[in-house]
C-alpha positions as CSV (number, residue, x, y, z in Angstrom):
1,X,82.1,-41.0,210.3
2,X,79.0,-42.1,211.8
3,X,78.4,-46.0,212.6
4,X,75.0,-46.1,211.0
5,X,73.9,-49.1,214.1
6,X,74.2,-46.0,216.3
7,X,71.6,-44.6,215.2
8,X,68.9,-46.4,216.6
9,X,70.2,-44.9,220.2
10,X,67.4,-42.9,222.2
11,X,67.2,-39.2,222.5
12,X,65.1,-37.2,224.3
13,X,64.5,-34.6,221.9
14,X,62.6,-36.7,219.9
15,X,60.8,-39.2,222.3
16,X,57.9,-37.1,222.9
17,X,57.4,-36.3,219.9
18,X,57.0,-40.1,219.0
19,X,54.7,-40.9,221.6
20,X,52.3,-38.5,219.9
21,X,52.7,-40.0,216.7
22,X,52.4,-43.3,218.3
23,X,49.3,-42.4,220.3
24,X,47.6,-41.2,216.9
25,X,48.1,-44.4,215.4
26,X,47.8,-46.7,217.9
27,X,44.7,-49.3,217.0
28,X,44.8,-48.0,213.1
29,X,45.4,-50.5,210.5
30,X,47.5,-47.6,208.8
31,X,48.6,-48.3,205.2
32,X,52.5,-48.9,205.2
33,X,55.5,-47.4,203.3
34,X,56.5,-50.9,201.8
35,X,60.3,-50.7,199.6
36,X,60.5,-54.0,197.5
37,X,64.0,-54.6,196.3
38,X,64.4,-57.4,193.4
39,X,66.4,-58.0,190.6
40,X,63.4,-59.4,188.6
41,X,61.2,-56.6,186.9
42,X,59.3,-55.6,183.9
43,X,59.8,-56.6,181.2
44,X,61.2,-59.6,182.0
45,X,58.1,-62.2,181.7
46,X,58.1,-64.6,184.5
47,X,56.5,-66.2,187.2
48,X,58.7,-63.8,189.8
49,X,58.0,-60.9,187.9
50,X,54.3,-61.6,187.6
51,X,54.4,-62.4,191.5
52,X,55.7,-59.2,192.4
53,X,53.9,-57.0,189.9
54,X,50.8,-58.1,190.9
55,X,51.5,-57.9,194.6
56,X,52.6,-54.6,194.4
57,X,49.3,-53.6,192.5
58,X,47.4,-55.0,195.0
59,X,49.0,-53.4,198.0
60,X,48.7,-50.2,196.7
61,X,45.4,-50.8,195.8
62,X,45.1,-51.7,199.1
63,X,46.4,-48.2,200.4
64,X,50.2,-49.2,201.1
65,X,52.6,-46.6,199.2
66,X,55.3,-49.5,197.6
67,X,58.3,-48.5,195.9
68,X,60.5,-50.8,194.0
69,X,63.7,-50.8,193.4
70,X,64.8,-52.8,189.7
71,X,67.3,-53.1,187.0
72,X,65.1,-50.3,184.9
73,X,65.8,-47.7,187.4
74,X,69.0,-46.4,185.2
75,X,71.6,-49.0,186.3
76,X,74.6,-50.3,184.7
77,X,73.4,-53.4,183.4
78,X,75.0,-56.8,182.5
79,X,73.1,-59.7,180.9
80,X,73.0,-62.9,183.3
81,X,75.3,-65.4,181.8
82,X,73.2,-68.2,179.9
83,X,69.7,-65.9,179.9
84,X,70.7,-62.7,178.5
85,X,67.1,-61.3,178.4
86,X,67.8,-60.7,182.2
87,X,69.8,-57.9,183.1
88,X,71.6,-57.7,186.4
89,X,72.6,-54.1,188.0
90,X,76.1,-52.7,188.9
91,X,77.2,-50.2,191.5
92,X,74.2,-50.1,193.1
93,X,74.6,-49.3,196.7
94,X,75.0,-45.8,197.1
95,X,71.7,-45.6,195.1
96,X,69.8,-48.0,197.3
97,X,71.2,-46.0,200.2
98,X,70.0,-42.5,198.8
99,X,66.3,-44.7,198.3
100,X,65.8,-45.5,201.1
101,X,66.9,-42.1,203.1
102,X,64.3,-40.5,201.0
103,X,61.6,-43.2,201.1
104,X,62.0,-44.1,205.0
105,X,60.5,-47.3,204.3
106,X,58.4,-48.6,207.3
107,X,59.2,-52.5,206.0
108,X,61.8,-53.7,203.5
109,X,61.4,-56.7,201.9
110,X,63.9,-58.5,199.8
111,X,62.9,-60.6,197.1
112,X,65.7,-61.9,195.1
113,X,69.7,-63.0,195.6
114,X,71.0,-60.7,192.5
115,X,73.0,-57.7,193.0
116,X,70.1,-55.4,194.0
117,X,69.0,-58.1,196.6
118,X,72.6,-58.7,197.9
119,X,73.6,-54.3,198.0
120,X,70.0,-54.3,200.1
121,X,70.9,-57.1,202.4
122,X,74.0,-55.3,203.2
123,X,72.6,-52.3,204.2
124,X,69.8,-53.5,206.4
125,X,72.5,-55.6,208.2
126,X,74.7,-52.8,208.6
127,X,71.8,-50.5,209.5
128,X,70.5,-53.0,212.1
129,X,66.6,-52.6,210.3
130,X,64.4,-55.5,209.9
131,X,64.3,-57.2,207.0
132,X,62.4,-60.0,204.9
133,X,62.8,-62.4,202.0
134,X,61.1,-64.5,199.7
135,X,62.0,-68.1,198.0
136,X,61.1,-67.6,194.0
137,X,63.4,-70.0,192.3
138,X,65.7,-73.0,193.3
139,X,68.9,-71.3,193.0
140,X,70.6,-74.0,193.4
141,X,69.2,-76.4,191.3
142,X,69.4,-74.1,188.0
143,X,73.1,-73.6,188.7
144,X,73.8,-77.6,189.2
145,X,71.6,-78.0,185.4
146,X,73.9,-75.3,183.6
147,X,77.2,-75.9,185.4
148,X,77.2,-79.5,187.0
149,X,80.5,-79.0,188.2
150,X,79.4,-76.5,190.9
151,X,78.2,-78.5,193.6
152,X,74.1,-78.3,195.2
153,X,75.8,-77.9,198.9
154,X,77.2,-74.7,197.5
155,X,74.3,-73.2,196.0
156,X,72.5,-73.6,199.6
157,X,75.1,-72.9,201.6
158,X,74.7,-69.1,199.6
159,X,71.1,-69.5,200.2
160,X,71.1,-69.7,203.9
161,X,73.8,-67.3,204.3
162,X,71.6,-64.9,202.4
163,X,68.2,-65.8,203.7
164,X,68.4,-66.3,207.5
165,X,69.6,-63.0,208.3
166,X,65.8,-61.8,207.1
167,X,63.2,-61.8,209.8
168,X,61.3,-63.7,208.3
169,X,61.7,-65.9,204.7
170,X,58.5,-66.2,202.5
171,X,58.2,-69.5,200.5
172,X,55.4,-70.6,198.1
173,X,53.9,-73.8,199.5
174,X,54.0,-75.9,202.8
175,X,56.0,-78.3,201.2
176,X,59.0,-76.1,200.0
177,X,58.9,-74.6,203.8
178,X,59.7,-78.3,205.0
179,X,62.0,-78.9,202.8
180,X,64.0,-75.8,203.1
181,X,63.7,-76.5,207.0
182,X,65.2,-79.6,206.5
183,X,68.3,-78.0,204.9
184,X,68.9,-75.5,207.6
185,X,66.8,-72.3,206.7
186,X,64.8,-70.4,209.3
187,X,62.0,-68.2,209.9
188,X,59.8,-69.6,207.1
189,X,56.3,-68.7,206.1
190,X,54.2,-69.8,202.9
191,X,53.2,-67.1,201.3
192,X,50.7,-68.2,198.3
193,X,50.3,-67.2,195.0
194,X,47.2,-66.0,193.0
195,X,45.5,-65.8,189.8
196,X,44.0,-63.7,187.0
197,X,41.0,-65.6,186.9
198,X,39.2,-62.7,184.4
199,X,42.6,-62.8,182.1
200,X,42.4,-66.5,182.7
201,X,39.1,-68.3,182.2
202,X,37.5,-70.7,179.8
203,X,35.1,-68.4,178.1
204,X,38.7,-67.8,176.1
205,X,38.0,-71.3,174.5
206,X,37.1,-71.5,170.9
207,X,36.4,-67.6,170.7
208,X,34.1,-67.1,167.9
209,X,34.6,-70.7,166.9
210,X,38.2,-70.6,166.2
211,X,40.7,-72.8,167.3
212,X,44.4,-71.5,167.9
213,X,45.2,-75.3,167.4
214,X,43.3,-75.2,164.3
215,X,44.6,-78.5,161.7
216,X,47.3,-80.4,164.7
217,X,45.9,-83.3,166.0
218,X,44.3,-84.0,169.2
219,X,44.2,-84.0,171.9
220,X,46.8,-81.2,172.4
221,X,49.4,-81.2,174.8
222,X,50.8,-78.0,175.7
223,X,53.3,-76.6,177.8
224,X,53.9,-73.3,178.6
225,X,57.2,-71.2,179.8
226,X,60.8,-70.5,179.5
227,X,62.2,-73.0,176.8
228,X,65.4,-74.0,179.2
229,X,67.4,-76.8,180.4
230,X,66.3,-76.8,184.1
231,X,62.5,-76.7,183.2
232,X,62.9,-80.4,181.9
233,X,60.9,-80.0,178.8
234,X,62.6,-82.8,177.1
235,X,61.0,-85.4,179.2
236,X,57.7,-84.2,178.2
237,X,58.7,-83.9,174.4
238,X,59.8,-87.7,174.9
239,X,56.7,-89.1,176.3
240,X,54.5,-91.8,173.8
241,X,51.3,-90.0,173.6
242,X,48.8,-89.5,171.0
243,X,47.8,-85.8,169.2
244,X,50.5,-83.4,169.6
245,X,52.9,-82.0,172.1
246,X,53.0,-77.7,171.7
247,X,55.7,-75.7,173.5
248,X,54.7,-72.3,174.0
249,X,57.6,-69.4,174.8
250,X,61.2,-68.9,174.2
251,X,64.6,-69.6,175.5
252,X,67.9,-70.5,175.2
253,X,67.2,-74.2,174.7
254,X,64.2,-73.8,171.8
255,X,66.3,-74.0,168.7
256,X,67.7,-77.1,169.8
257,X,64.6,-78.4,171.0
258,X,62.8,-78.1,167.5
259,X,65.7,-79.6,165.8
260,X,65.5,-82.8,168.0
261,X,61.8,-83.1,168.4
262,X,60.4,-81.7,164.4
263,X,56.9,-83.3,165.0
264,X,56.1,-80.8,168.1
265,X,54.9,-77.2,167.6
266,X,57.0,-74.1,169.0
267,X,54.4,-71.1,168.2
268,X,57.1,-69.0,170.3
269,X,55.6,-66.5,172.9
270,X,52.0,-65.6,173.6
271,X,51.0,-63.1,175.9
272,X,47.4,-61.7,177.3
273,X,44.4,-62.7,176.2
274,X,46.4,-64.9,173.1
275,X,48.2,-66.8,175.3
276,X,45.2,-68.0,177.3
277,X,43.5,-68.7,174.4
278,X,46.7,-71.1,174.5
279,X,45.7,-72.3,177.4
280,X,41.8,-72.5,177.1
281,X,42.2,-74.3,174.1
282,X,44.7,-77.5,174.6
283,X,43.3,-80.2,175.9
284,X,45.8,-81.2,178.7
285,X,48.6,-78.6,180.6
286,X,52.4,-80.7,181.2
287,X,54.0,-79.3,183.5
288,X,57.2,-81.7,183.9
289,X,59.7,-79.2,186.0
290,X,61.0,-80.4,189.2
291,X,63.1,-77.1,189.7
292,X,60.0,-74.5,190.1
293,X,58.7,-73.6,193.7
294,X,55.6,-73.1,192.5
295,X,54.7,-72.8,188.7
296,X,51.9,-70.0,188.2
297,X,51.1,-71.6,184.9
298,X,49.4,-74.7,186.3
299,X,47.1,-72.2,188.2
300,X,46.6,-70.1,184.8
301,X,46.2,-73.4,182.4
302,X,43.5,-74.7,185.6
303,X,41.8,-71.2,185.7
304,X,41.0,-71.6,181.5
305,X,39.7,-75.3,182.4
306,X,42.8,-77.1,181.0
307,X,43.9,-79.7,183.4
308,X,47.0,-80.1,184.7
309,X,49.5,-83.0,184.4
310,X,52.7,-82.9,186.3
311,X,55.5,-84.7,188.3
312,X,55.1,-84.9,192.4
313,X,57.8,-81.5,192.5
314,X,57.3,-78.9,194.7
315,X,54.5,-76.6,193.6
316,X,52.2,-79.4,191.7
317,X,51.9,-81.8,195.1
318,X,50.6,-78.7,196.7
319,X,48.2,-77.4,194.0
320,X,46.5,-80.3,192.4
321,X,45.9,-83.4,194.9
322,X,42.7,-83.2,196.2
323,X,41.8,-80.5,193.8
324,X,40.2,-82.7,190.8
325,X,42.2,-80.6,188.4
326,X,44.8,-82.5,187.5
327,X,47.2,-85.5,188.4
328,X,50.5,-85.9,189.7
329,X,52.4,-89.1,189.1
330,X,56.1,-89.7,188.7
331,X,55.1,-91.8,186.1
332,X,54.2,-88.3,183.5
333,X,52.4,-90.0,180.8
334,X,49.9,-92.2,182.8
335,X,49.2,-88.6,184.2
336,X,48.9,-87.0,181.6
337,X,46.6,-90.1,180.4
338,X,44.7,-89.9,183.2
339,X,44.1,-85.7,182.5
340,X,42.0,-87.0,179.5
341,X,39.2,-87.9,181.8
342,X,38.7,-84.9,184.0
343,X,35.9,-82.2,183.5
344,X,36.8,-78.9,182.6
345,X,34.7,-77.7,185.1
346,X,36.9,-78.6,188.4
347,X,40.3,-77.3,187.6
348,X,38.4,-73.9,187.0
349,X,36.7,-73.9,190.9
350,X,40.2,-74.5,191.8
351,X,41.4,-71.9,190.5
352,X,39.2,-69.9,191.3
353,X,40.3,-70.3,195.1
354,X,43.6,-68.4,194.4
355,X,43.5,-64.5,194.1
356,X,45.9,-62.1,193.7
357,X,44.3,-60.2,196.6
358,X,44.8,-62.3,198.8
359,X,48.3,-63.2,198.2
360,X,48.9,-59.6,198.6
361,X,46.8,-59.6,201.8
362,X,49.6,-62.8,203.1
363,X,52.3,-60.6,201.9
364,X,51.9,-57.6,204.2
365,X,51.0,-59.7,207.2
366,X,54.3,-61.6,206.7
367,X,56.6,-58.4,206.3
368,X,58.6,-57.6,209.8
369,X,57.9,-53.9,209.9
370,X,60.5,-51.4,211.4
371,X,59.1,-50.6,215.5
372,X,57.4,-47.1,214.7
373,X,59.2,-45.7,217.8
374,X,62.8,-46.6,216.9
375,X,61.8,-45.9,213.3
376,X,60.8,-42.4,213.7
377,X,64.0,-41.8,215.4
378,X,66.4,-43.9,213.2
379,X,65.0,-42.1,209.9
380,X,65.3,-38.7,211.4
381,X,69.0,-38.8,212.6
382,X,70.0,-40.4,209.4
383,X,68.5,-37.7,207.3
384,X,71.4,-35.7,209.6
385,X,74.3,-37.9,207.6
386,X,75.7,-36.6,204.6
387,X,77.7,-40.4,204.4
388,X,77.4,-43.3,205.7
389,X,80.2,-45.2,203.7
């Protein structure tokens, strides 16, 4: 049986051959055969999935052939303990495997830890083909909320092992990159995230007059997401503040959410145009997670006009100081207070900043693409293998 890391090994036969190829190409921004492997996927609705959806759309808009590999692609599926919406795959490697012999991507990227993400890492390694990652959720940190029992220094530990074997490791803001360099990851990039400013803007406000808050007092407070413990929603339900507090989505902690806190309003999931009409239409966006790299929502709520009131976590201290769209403050109310006072106008030129293009743009210029010469020749000898396993 053929070691697969041989395969990279010169041969004559085909290096003229590639020194045409590489000749035609040489100086050509040439569009690239991009395989994204993640355990995230339509129609889950998320801020991964709308990450990776869009960035894929606009790659391929750009030119770039992308294939994905997901749960939908006729897996054996399990639901992930705790959030059963999600579905993880089984006995997925020989399929990756056949993927990728008939794709030959030219970069691979990785973007989640599931067991897509781990039967992909596995094969690059063994393969000896460059790789990246990206950073979407604090691992970590959700475990320790559900299970307290399991350690944070175990939860990284997986993390790095996982991550630093990528070329490169794509992160959301400048902030998570220092702090994930601090705990022993390498190769790390920020790799921004983008907006639908068309989907998102204020014209969505009062559309023909109506209100979607229509008879709850003002000013509304509204928060948008998956209704879970490690999104902290409680400490925004428990803040003293005037109006009403709205909770917009669904998830496993909801029913006992509305049972403890009867004088908030759960209108359950929104999506499109109704859900920034959600947005357009509150008066302040709370945002009170510590556990999100990012959180697209405070770009969506600033892109309708809403201002944004959140904690000093990772995602809000790199979106809204300096922007005039919001506040940060580890004391939530006072910014949330403070929100009141802001003009509509600035969180929406903020937003406006942050497209999907270009996130897609930072994307390809982050992967680690696969050296055309040794590609040519690795992709041609393993199309010789009937096994590799």
């Amino acid at each position: 049986m053929t070691d697969p890391s041989d395969l990279h090994d010169d041969d004559e036969d085909l290096r003229l051959d590639d020194e045409a190829d590489d000749a035609e190409d040489d100086g050509d921004e040439r569009p690239q055969r991009i395989m994204l492997v993640t355990d995230a996927w339509e129609p889950q609705m998320n801020g991964v999935v709308r990450t990776l959806s869009r960035t894929v759309a606009e790659c391929r808009a750009m030119g770039h052939e992308v294939e994905v590999i997901h749960p939908g692609l006729g897996y054996k599926t399990f639901p992930l303990p705790t959030y059963p919406e999600i579905k993880l795959a089984l006995f997925t490697r020989k399929d990756i495997v056949r993927r990728f012999k008939e794709f030959e991507p030219e970069a691979i990227h990785i973007a989640t830890e599931g067991p897509l993400g781990l039967s992909a890492r596995r094969i690059c390694v063994k393969w000896k083909l460059p790789f990246t990652t990206s950073y979407h959720t604090k691992f970590p940190e959700y475990v320790n909320a559900r299970f307290p029992i399991i350690p944070l220094s175990w939860g990284y530990a997986f993390m790095r092992w996982f991550h630093n074997a990528s070329g490169r490791m794509m992160v959301t803001t400048p902030s998570m990159r220092d702090d994930l360099a601090e705990r022993g990851f390498k190769n790390l990039t920020p790799w921004a995230r983008g907006v639908d400013i068309e989907m998102f803007n204020p014209d969505k406000r009062r559309v023909n007059g109506e209100d979607v808050y229509e008879g709850l007092q003002r000013p509304i407070w509204v928060n948008v997401g998956r209704i879970a413990v490690e999104k902290n929603i409680e400490t925004f339900l428990k803040l003293d503040l005037p109006g009403t507090k709205v909770v917009v989505g669904d998830g496993p902690q909801r029913e006992e959410l509305m049972q403890r806190y009867p004088d908030a309003v759960f209108p359950g999931s929104r999506f499109g145009d109704e859900l920034a009409r959600y947005f357009a239409d509150a008066d302040v966006f709370v945002f009170p997670s510590w556990t999100d790299t990012f959180g697209l929502v405070n770009l969506e709520a600033m892109a309708c006009g809403t201002p944004v009131a959140a904690f000093p976590a990772h995602g809000p201290r790199d979106i809204i100081p300096g922007s005039g769209g919001g506040f940060i403050n580890d004391d939530l109310r006072q910014a949330c207070l403070d929100c009141l006072e802001i003009d509509r106008a600035a969180p929406r030129a903020h937003a406006e900043k942050h497209s999907w293009k270009q996130c897609a743009i930072d994307f390809v210029e982050n992967l680690t693409p696969h050296p055309k010469p040794e590609r040519r020749r690795f992709w041609r000898r393993l199309r010789k293998q009937k096994s590799l396993y």
